[in-house]
C-alpha positions as CSV (number, residue, x, y, z in Angstrom):
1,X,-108.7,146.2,-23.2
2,X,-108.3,145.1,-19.8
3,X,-105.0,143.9,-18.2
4,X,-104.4,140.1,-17.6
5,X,-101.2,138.6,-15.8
6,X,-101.6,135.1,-16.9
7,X,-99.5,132.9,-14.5
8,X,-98.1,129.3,-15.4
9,X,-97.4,127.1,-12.4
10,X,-97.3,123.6,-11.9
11,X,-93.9,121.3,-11.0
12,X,-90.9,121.3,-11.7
13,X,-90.4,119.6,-15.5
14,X,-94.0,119.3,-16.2
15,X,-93.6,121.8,-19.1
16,X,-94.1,124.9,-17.7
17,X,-91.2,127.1,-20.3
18,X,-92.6,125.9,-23.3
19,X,-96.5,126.2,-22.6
20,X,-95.4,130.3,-21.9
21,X,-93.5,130.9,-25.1
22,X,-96.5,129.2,-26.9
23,X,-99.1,131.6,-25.1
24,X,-96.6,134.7,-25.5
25,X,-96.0,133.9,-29.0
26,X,-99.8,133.6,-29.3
27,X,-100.1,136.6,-27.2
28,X,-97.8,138.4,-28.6
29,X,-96.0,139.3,-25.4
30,X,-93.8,139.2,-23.0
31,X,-92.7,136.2,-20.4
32,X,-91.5,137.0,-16.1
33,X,-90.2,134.5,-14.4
34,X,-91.3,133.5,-11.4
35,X,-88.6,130.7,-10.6
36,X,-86.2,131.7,-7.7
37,X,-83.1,130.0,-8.9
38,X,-83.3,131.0,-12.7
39,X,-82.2,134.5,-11.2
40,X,-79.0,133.7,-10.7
41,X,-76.3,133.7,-13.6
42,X,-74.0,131.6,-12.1
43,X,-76.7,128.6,-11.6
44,X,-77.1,127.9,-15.5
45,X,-77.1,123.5,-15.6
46,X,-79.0,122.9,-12.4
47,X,-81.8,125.6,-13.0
48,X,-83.4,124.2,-16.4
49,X,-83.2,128.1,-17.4
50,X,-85.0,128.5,-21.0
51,X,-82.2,127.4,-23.5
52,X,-81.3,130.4,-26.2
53,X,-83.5,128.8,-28.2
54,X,-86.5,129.6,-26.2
55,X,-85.5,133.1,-25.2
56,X,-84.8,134.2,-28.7
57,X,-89.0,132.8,-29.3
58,X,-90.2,135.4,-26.4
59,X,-89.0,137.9,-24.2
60,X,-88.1,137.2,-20.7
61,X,-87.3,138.8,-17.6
62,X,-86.0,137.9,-14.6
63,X,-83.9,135.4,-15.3
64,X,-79.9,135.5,-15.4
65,X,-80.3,139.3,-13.6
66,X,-78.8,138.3,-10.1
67,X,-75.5,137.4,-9.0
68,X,-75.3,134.4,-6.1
69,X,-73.6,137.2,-4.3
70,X,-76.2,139.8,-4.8
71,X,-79.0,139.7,-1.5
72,X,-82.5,139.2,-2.5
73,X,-85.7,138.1,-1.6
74,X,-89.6,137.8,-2.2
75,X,-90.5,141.1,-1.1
76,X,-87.7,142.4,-3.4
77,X,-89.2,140.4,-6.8
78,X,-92.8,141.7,-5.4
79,X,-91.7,145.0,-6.4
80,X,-89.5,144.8,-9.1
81,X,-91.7,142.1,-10.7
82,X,-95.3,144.7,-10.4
83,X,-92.8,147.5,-11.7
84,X,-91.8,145.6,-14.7
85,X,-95.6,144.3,-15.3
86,X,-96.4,148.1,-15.3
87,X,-94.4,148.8,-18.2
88,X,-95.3,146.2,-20.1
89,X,-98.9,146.9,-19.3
90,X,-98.5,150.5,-21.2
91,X,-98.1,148.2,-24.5
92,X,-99.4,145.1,-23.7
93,X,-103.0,143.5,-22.7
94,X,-101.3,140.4,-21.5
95,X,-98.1,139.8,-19.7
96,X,-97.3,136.2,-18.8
97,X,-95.9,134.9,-15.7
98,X,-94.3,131.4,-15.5
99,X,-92.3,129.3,-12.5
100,X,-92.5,127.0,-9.6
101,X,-91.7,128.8,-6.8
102,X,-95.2,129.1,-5.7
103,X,-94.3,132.0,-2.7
104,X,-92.9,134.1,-5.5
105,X,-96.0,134.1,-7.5
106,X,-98.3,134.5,-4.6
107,X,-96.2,137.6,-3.9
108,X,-97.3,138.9,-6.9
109,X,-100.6,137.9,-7.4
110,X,-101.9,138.5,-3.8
111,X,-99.2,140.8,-1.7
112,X,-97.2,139.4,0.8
113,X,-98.5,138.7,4.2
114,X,-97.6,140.3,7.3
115,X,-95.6,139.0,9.5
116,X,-94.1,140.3,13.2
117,X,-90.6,141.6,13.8
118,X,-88.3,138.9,15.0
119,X,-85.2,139.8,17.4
120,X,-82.0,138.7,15.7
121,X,-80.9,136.4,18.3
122,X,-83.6,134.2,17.4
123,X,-82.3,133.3,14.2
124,X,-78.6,133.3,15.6
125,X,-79.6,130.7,17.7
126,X,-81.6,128.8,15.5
127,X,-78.5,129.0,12.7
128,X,-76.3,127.6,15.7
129,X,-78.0,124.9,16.7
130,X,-78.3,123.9,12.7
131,X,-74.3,124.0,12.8
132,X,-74.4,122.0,15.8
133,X,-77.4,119.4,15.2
134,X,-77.7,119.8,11.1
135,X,-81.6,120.9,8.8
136,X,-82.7,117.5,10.0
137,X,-83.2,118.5,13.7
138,X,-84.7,121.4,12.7
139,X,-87.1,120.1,10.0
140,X,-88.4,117.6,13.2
141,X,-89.1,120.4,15.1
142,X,-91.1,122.3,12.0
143,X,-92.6,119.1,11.6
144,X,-94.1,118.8,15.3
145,X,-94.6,122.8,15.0
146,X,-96.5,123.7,12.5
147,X,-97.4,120.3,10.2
148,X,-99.5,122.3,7.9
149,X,-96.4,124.5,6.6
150,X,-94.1,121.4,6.7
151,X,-96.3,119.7,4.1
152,X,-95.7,122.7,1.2
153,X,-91.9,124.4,2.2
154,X,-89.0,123.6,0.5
155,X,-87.5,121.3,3.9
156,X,-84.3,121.0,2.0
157,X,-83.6,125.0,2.1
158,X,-82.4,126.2,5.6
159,X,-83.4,129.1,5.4
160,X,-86.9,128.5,4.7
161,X,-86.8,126.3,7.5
162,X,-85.3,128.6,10.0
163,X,-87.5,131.3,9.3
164,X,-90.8,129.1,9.9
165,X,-89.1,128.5,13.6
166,X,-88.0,132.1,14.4
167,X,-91.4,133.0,14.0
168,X,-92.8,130.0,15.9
169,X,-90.4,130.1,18.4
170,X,-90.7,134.0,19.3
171,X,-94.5,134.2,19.0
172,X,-95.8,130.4,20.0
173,X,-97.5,130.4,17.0
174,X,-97.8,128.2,13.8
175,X,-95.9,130.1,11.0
176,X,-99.0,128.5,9.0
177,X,-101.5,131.3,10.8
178,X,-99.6,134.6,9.7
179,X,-100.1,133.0,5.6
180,X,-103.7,133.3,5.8
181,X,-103.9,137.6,5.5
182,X,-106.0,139.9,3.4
183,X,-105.0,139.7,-0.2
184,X,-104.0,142.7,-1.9
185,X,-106.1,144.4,-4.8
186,X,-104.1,144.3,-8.0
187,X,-105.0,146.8,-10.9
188,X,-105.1,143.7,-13.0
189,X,-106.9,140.5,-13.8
190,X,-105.3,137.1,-13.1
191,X,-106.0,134.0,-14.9
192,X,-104.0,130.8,-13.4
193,X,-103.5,127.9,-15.0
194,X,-101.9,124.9,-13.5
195,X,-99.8,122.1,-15.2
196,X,-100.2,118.4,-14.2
197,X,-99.8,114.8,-15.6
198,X,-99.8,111.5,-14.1
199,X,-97.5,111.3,-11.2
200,X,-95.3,108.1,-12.9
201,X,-94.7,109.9,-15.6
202,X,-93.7,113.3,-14.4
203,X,-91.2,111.5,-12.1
204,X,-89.5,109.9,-14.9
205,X,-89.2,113.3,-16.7
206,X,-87.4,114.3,-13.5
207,X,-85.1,111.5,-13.4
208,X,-84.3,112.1,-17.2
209,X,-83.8,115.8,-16.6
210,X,-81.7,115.2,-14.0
211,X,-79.6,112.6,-16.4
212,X,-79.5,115.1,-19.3
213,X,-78.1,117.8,-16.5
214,X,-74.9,115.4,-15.1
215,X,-74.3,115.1,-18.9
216,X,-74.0,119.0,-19.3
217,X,-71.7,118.8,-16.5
218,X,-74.1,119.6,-13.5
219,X,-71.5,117.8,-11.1
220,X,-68.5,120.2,-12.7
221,X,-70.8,123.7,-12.2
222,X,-71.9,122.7,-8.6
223,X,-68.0,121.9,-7.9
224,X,-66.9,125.1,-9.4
225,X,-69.6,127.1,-6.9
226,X,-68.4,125.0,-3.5
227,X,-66.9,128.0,-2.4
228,X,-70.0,130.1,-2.4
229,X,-72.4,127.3,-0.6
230,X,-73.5,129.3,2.0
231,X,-75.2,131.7,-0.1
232,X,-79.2,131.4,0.0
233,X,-78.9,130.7,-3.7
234,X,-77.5,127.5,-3.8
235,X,-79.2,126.1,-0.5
236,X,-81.4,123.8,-3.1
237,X,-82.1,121.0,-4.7
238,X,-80.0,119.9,-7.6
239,X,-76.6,121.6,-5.4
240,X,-76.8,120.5,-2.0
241,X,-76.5,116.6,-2.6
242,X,-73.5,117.4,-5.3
243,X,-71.8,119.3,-2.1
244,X,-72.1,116.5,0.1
245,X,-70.8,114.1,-2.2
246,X,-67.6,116.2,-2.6
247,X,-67.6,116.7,0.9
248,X,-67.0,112.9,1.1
249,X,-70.0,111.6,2.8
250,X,-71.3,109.3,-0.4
251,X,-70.0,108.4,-3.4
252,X,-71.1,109.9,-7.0
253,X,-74.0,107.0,-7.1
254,X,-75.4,107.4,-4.1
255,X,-75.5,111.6,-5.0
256,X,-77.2,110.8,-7.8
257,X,-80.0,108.7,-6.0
258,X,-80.4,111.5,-3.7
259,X,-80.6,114.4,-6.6
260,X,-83.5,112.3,-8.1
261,X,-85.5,111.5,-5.0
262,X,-85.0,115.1,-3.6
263,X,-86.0,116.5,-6.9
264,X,-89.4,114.4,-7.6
265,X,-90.2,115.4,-3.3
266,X,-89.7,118.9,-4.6
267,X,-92.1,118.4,-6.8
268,X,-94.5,116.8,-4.8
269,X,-94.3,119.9,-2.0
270,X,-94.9,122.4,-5.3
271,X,-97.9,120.2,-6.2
272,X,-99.6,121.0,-2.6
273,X,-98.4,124.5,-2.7
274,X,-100.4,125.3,-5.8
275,X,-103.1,122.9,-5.3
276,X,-104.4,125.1,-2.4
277,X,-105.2,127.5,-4.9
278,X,-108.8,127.2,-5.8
279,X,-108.9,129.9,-8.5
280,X,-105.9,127.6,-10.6
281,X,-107.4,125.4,-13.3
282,X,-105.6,122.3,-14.4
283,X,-104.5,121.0,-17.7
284,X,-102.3,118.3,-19.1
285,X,-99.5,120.2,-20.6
286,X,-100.3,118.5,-24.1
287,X,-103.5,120.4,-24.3
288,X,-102.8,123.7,-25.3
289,X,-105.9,124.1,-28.0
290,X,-107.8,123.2,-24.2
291,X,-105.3,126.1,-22.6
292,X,-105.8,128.6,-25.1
293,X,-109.5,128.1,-25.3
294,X,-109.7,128.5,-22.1
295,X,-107.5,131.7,-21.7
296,X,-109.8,133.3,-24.8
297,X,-112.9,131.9,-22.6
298,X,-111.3,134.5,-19.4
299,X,-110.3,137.2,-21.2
300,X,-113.6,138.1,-23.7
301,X,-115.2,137.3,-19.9
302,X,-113.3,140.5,-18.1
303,X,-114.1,142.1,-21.4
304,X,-117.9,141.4,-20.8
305,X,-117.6,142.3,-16.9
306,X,-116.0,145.4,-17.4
């Protein structure tokens, strides 16, 4: 049989966890997770992490395997995520791959492009001046630098910001240009299949996730990691507005307003992230005799081909 990473992408609470434990349990494999903040044990409210529930129905991995303290990035999952597809390819034909964070799953699926070597002082300045003039000043300048990239990164997370500008400040280039390299040859088939539904309606799932998560106590776990803030980890959505509101500058209503409106922008970003992706088909999430068709479709197809 021939290998397949299926990968299940769409935006945040479109349905994304329960579509892969249906095609694993169908399957009869094994789930990665391709969401950068489910990595982290200490996030557990503010990530919507499968519940036990849902891991006991499939396996999963990467998700609760990183402390906020522990340093890690995309070119550290790349590896670790084709290591662990490698062993489940030895007794497996399928592996499933499920999450948001659209670089993550590029990563995997296509390498990661190549980018030049940027002096530290670049990024010490540009961490300065966002102590002295705060992300908006910056996300202006990414903005007017490189619009392209400004319309898909995560412009609440700093350091996605700052490291557009280092490299468009040390090479006078758009950061957008160096995203556009040769993919790399996997030893695998891909299949991508995107999640959508009507834009009303997947905000309003967002604003009643995001009341269900202040009712698990999302305000009381954000408050009891204000002292690790400044780790990459919880430079997101869903922590930052909850930081600012204990640092006095609104009040718990106003936090609130901003957690929704930041979370269904979020989603908007991840929707043109994965939209540029031509080889991702797109289902409502309620179809899954559709999905699974489809997926049987592919599969008896790289069957044929090989």
């Amino acid at each position: 049989m021939i290998k397949t990473l299926i990968c299940v992408v769409g935006p945040t609470a479109v349905g994304k966890t329960s579509l892969a434990i249906e095609l694993a349990t169908w399957l009869k494999t094994e789930i990665l997770s391709a969401d950068s903040r489910q990595f982290y044990r200490e996030m557990e409210i503010g990530t919507a992490k499968p519940d036990a529930d849902e891991l006991g129905q499939a396996p999963h991995h990467f998700i609760n395997n990183l402390s906020i303290n522990d340093p890690y990035d995309v070119g550290q999952y790349e590896k670790e995520a084709l290591q662990c597809m490698d062993r489940l390819f030895k007794t497996h034909d399928q592996v499933i791959m499920v999450g948001g964070s659209g670089m993550f799953v590029d990563a995997v699926c296509h390498g990661l492009d190549q980018f030049p070597k940027i002096p530290d002082t670049v990024r010490e300045e540009l961490n300065l001046q966002l102590v002295e003039n705060g992300l908006a000043f910056l996300q202006e300048e990414l903005k007017n630098s490189d619009p392209e990239y400004f319309d898909i990164v995560d412009i609440q997370n700093p350091q996605r910001v700052i490291r557009a500008l280092e490299v468009i400040r040390f090479t006078g280039q758009k950061f957008s240009s160096f995203r556009s390299g040769t993919k790399s040859k996997r030893p695998f088939n891909i299949i991508k299949i995107g999640l959508e539904m009507d834009r009303s309606v997947l905000y309003d799932r967002i604003d009643r996730r995001m009341d269900v998560m202040i009712e698990l106590g999302l305000f009381e776990e954000a408050e009891s990691l204000l002292g690790h803030r400044k780790h990459n980890a919880l430079q997101t959505v869903g922590y930052k507005e909850i930081f600012q509101f204990l640092d006095g500058d609104y009040d718990k209503e106003e936090s609130i307003r901003l957690l929704k409106r930041n979370s269904r922008r979020y989603a908007k970003r991840q929707l043109t992230w994965f939209k540029k992706d031509s080889s991702t088909t797109w289902f409502e999430p309620s179809k899954i005799q559709e999905i699974k068709s489809y997926v049987k479709q592919q599969l008896e197809f790289f069957v044929a081909e090989n």
